[in-house]
C-alpha positions, 0 to 999 in steps of 0.5 A: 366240676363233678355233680354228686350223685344222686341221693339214694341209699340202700334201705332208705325210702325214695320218693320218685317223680317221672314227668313226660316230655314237655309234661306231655300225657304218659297215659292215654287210655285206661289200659295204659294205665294197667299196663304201666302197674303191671311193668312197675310191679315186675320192674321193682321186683327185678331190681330189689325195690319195695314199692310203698305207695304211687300214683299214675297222673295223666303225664306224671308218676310218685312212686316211693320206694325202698331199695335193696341197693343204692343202685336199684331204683335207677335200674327199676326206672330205666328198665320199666322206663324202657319197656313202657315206651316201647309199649307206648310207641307200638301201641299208638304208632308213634316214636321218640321219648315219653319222658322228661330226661332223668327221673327226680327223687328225694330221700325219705326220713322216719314216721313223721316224714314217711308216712307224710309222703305217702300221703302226699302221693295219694292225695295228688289227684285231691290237689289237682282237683281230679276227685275230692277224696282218694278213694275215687281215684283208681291209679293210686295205691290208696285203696290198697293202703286204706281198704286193702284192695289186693294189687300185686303192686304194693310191698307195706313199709315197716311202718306202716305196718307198725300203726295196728297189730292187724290189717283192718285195724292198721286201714283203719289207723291209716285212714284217720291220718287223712283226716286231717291236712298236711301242712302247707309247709310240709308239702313243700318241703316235699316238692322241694327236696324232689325237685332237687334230689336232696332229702325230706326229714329232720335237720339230723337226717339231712346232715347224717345222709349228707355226710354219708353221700359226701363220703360215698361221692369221695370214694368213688372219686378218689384220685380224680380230682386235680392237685 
């Protein structure tokens, strides 16, 4: 039987998750990680993909992104997967794969649900219990996003533009969300939707992207399936 393809639609936000093999450390010194955000930013830009928050784990990566194409974050993903290895392998004298098979990802509904995902993203060092407030974690897009730390990394979502009419009121707006906690129901939803390649947002959301994919997956399978 066909699987569906993975969800990804132009336009829409996608939430990424890259693990390494065997949830083995991807980093191992801190110019790793420069590295990895130099190669994210060309990659993105190459394929057609805003970049709107990450954080870089010791053997994980969020990335949320918009693309221009329902085929551009798997193309961001091989390209910087590829050259990241290759860097990797060169650099410590090793071979083989770094990552953990295909990428995962989930769609990424409006406001209430977008903006709960970035956070999600930038608080996983505080979940692991790595530092106690993002802010002290260096490999996130956080101080960009909060204090306006320059990065040639991050392209700012509609909206999150959208919470002030400038950029220090706008840090400032985005700083109070973190005031106060997701919701442990939320922050499952997140993990569920990642982990199964579905969607993150309302019931109608789901059910309109759902029939969007459906169609798309019947059209590019026209004619394939047995009488």
């Amino acid at each position: 039987m066909s699987r569906y393809p993975r969800p990804v639609l132009a336009n829409v936000p996608l939430h990424i998750i890259q693990r390494g093999n065997n949830r083995n450390p991807c980093f191992f010194s801190r110019s790793d990680y420069q590295v990895y955000l130099t190669m994210l930013a060309e990659s993105a830009s190459e394929h057609g993909c805003g970049v709107h928050a990450y954080v870089l784990m010791t053997n994980h990566v969020h990335i949320l992104v918009s693309p221009t194409k329902s085929t551009s974050p798997a193309n961001m993903m091989k390209g910087l997967g590829e050259r990241y290895v290759q860097y990797v392998n060169r650099r410590y004298g090793r071979s083989g794969t770094l990552w953990q098979g295909r990428f995962r990802s989930c769609l990424v509904d409006n406001e209430q649900y977008f903006l709960v995902c970035q956070r999600y993203i930038e608080l996983n060092p505080v979940r692991a219990k790595i530092v106690s407030h993002p802010i002290d974690y260096e490999w996130s897009s956080y101080r960009t996003n909060a204090h306006g730390e320059r990065g040639k990394v991050i392209t700012p979502h509609l909206l999150y533009i959208s919470l002030a009419g400038n950029e220090m009121d706008r840090q400032a707006s985005y700083r109070a969300l973190f005031q106060e906690a997701i919701p442990d129901s939320m922050l499952e939803q997140v993990r569920h939707a990642t982990n199964r390649n579905t969607a993150f947002g309302s019931r109608r959301f789901m059910d309109e992207t759902g029939v969007v994919l459906a169609r798309t997956f019947d059209r590019q399978h026209a004619g394939r399936r047995p009488a």
